[in-house]
Structures are given as C-alpha cells and as structure tokens.
N, C-alpha and C positions, 0 to 999 in steps of 0.2 A: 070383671068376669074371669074365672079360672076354668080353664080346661083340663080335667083332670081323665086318666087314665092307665091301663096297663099292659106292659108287653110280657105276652107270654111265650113267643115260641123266637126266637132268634138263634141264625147258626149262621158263623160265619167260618167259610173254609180258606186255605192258607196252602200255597204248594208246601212251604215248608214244617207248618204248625202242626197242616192234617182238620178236621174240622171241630169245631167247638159248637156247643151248643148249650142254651139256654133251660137252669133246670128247675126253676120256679118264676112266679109273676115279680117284675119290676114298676112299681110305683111312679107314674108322668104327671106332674102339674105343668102347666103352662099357661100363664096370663101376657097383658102387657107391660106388667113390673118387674115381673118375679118368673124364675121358674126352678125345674125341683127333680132330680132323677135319684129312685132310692134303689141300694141295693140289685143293678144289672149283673147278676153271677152268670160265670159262660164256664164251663167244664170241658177237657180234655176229653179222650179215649183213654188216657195215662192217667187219669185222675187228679190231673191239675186241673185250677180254677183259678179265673181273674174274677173281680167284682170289683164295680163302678159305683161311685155316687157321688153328689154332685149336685150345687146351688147357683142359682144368679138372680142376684136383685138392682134394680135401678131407681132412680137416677146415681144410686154413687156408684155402677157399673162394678159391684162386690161380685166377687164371686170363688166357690169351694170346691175343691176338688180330693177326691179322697177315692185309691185306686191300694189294691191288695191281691199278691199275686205267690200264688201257696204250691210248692209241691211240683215247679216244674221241672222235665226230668234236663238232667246239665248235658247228657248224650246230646239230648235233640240241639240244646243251643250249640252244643260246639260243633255240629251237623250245620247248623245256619250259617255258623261264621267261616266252616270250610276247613275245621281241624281235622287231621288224622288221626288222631292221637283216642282211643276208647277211653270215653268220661262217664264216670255213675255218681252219684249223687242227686242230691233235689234243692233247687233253689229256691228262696222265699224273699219276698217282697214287699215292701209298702210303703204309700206316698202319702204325705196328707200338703195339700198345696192351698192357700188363700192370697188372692192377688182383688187389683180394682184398674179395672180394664185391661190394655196388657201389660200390667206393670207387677209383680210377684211381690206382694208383702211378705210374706213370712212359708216358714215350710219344713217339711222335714222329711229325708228318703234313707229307709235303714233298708238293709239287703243281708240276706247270709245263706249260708250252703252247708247243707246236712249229709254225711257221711261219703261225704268228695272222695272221689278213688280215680285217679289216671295208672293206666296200662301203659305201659313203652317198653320197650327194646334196652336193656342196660350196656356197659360198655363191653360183657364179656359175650353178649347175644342171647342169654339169657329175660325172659318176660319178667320185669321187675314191675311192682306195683308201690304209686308214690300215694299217699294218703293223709289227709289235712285234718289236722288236730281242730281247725278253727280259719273262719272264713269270716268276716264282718266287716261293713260298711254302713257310715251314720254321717249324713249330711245335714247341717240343720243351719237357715237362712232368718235371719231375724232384724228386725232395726238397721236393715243397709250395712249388716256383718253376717258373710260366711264363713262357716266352720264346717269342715270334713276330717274323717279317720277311715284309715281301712289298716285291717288287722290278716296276717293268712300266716297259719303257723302249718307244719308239717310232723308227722310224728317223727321224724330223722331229726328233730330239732332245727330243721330250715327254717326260718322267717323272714317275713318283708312288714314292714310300717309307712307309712306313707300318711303325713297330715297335708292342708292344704286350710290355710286361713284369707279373712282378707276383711277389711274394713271400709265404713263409707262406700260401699258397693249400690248401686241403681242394675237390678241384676234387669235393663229392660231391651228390646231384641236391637237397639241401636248404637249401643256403646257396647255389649259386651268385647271386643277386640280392646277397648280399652280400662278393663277390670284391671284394678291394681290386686296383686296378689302375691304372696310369701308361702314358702312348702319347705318339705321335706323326704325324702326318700332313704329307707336303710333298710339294706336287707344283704341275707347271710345264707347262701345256699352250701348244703351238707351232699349236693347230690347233683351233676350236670349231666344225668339222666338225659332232660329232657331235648338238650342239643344234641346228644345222639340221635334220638327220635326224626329231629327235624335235619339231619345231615341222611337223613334213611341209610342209615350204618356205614356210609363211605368211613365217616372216623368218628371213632369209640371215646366221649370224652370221660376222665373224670378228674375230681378235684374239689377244692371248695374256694367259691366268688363270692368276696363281699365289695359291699358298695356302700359310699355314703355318701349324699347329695343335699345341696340346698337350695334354693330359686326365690328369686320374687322378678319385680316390675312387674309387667302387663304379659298380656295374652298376645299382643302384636307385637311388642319386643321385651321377652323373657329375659331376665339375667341369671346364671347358674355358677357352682363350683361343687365340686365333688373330689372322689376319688375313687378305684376302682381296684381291685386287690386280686389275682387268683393265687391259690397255695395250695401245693402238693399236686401242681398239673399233670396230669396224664394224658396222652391224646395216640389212640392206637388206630393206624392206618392199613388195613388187612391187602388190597386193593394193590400195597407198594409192599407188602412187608415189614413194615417198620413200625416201632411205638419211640415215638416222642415222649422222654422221661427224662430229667424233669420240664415243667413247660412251665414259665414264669409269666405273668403278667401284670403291667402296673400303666393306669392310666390316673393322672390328675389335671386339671383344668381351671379358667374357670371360660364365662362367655366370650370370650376375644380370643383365648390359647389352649387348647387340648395338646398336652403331651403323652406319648404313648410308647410305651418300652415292653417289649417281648424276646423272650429267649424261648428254646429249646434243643434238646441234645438226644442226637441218636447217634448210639453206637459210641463213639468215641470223640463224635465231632459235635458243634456245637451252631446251632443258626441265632442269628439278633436282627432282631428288626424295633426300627426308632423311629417318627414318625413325634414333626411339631407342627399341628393343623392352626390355621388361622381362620375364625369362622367368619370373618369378613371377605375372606377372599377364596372359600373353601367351591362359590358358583365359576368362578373365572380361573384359578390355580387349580382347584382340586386338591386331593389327600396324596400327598408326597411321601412316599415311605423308603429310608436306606435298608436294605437286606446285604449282611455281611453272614460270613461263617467259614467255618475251617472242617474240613475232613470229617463233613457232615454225610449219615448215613441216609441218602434218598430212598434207596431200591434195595432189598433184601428179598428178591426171590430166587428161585433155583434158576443157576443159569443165568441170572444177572443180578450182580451186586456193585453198587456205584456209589463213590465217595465222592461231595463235588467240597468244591471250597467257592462262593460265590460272592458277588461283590456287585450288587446290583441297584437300579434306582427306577424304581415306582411309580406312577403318577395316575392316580383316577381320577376323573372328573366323571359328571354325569352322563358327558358325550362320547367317551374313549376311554381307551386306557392304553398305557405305554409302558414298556419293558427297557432299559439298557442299561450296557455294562458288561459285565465278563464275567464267565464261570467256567472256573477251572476244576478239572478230574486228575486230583492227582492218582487216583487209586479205582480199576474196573477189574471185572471179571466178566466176561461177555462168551457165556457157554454159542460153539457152532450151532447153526441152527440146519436141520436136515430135513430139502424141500425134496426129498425122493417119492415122498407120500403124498402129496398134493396131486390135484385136478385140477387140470386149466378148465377155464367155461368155454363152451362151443362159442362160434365166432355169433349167432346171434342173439348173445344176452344184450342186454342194455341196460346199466347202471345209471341210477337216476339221484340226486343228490335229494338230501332230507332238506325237504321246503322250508320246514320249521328252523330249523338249526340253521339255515341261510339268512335267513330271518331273523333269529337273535343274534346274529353277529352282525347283519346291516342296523340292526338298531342299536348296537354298542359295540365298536369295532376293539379289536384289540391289537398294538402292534408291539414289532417286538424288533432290536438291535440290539441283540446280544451274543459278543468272542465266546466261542469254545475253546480250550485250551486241554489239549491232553498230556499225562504227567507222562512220564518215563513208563509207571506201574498198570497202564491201562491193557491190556490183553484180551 
C-alpha cells in the first residue's frame, strides 16, 4: 500500500530568515518500502527560494537527497553570522547527496555568489567598495574520495584558492575526527581594507599579504607548513598620531614551530618584534614575543610627542598575559597642561566602575613589570 499525497501551504518563519512560504503543491508517497518528496519549493519576501526532493527505499535503506538554493541575498547571511561589514550580492546553491543508511555514497555541493560587493571604511576614512570578480565552490565525494575547490577572485586582482582532497574516506558520523586528508591554501590580497573595518578605524591598514600554506594528516591531528608574506605595510594609527611606514611582516612554520618576525618604523625609529611559537607547548607556555626598538615614534599629538627605545618580553597564554622589561624615553615633549578651566564635581557624585570592563580583565588578567627610564631630552 502507498500513501500518496500533497502539501500545499507550508511557511516556515525564522527570527532571522523572516518567513518563507510555500508556492505550489509538493508531491508525498509514503509506503512501508519506499518513500518519495518531489519538488518542496519555499520562497522568501526577497525572492529567494530553497526546493527539496528526496527518495528512500528499503530494505538496502538507499536514499536521495537533492536540495537547491537560488538567489539568497549575502546582506541577510552576513546579518546571521554577526558581520558588520554591508554585503550585496546573491548566493546560489546545490546539493545532490545519495547515501544507504547513514553512510554518504557519493555527492556533490557547488555554491557561488553573484555580484558580491562589500562596503568598508578604507585606510584613508574614505567608503571604499571591495567587489569580487568570482566566487566558487565545488565539492564532489565519490568511491570513499573527496575532492573540493574554492575559487574568490577580486576585481583589484586579490585572490584566494584553496583545494582540499582526501582518499579512502568512510565519510560516516563515527570516524570523521579521523579522516585522513591533504589541502592547500594560497592567496594574495591587493587590499587590507578589510582589517581596518574590523579594527573600527583605531588603525588604517594597508599593503599587500600573501600566503602559502599546505596541510594534510587527520581532522584530530592536522599537520601544516606555510608561509606568510606582508609588502609594502602601512598601518596609520590617528588615535596616537602616528603611521607605521614601513611595516614588515614574515611568518613561516610548520606543525611543531611557527616563527614570526615583524618590524616597523615611525618617525625615525624603528620597532621588531620575533616571536618562535611551539605549538605543543603554545596551552602551558603561551605565544612569547621579544619587542625591541630604538627611538621609536609612539605619540605624535600636539602637546605630546614621545620617543621610546624598548626592550621588552611578552608572554600570552589563554589565562593572562605578562609584560616585562624596560623602556626607555630618550626623547619627550610634554606641552603644561592648564587645569584653570575645570570643574570639580559636587561632593555628592558617585563614580561607579564599568561592570563590563571589570569583567573582561577578571577573565584575562594582564600584568605588567616594566622600568621607565627617562633620557636627559625628556621635557
């Protein structure tokens, strides 16, 4: 016996989707061997649309899955995930999945994004708009081998590529922690736009990072090496006065040793920071970083302008963080400051500490044991 059937009216609403609803009749069989869902289309308010379909048969417990998802706008996802950042463009979708019980035989998931445009803040405070040449993702699972690509090009010439293979794969919900797997990542940004954006203008990056990375072993213990390249750094800090010009950076590794070397110079002086992480001991030691520098320009505002020469040693871990060492001023300018114009507050205010800010420093304390040293030229 089959029970066959159809649904006409389905809407399902979502705080953050908004509601969807259903805009023609979808096709139900149902027996005890078999069953059957054709074409469930659900539509936006924004004129996106998902649509379902879908088989199972038994006793060899087969079954198809075939899911397409057109036209959704990238504002709303990156609203879901909590970006600031104003995204336009439309995303598109499609799965086609066959497994036999829960075990995934074979499959395929391609994705790509139609006239992508992010909004951000550039380094000069200027509304720069970034906009992608090409967006693509193609995943396809076959005979116990995965193979993936993603492609995202930029009309600035930025790109990223990223494959990801893997063979003799059991892709089923018991082992995957121990999928064996090989990849790659390379990409070349023309623009660090976008870490201004997320620094909310404290400092203006620019430059161009590239990267090149490779990885395999498992999901539970990756192996990687790379390297990590910035050229032509610029990093302007309005806040202090100063821009950082030039700003170097260069990280290479691989899974046991990440090394890490940066410079930058303002004004006439120059900061380095080095820094050799061991990622076995990165839970217990923490990221140790030397910061040295010579008649380096901190502070360039009216009224205070300050040269420090520092010599300092670093250590984060997840639980704390520590400062020590010595930093010396050879060179200040510290304009009087004229407290004639001030108002004391009547005797019954009450200044009450910010709960929150008490709060993020009990959850990650920071200390610090570090000599001032002032030169002769401090004034």
């Amino acid at each position: 016996r089959v029970w066959q059937g159809t649904l006409d009216q389905l809407r399902v609403r979502a705080s953050q989707a908004g509601e969807w609803r259903q805009g023609k009749g979808a096709a139900i069989s149902i027996a005890a061997d078999k069953a059957g869902l054709e074409s469930l289309c659900l539509a936006s308010p924004e004129a996106s649309s998902l649509c379902l379909s879908g088989s199972w048969t038994r006793p060899e417990q087969q079954w198809h899955l075939q899911a397409e998802m057109a036209t959704l706008p990238a504002g709303e996802l990156a609203k879901f995930f909590g970006q600031p950042v104003p995204v336009e463009g439309t995303l598109d979708a499609e799965a086609h999945l066959q497994g036999s019980g829960s075990r995934l035989v074979q499959g395929r998931l391609t994705a790509s994004a139609a006239n992508l445009k992010a909004h951000v803040t550039g380094a000069d405070g200027a509304q720069q708009t970034l906009q992608w040449r090409r967006n693509a993702l193609q995943a396809d699972y076959a005979q116990q081998r995965l193979q993936a690509e993603f492609a995202s090009e930029l009309t600035d010439g930025s790109a990223l590529a990223a494959t990801l293979t893997g063979s003799q794969l059991s892709l089923s919900p018991s082992n995957l922690r121990q999928v064996p797997l090989t990849g790659s990542l390379r990409f070349n940004l023309n623009t660090l736009t976008p870490l201004t954006a997320l620094s909310k203008q404290s400092v203006r990056f620019s430059g161009q990072l590239q990267g090149n990375f490779g990885f395999a072993g498992t999901v539970a213990a990756p192996h990687f090496a790379g390297t990590l390249h910035l050229a032509n750094g610029q990093a302007e800090i309005p806040q202090l006065g100063i821009t950082l010009k030039p700003v170097t950076l260069a990280v290479s590794g691989t899974d046991e040793i990440i090394n890490l070397q940066a410079t930058a110079q303002s004004g006439t002086g120059t900061l380095r920071a080095e820094s050799r992480l061991a990622l076995d001991q990165i839970a217990n030691k923490g990221l140790t970083i030397k910061v040295t520098g010579d008649r380096f320009q901190a502070i360039a505002l009216q009224g205070l302008d300050v040269l420090v020469s520092p010599d300092l040693h670093v250590v984060l871990s997840p639980k704390s963080g520590t400062i020590g060492g010595t930093v010396t001023i050879p060179e200040a300018a510290i304009a009087s400051v004229d407290l004639g114009n001030t108002v004391s507050s009547s005797g019954d205010v009450m200044v009450v500490d910010d709960e929150q800010a008490s709060q993020a420093f009990a959850s990650w304390p920071l200390f610090a044991n570090v000599k001032l040293v002032a030169g002769d030229k401090v004034r």
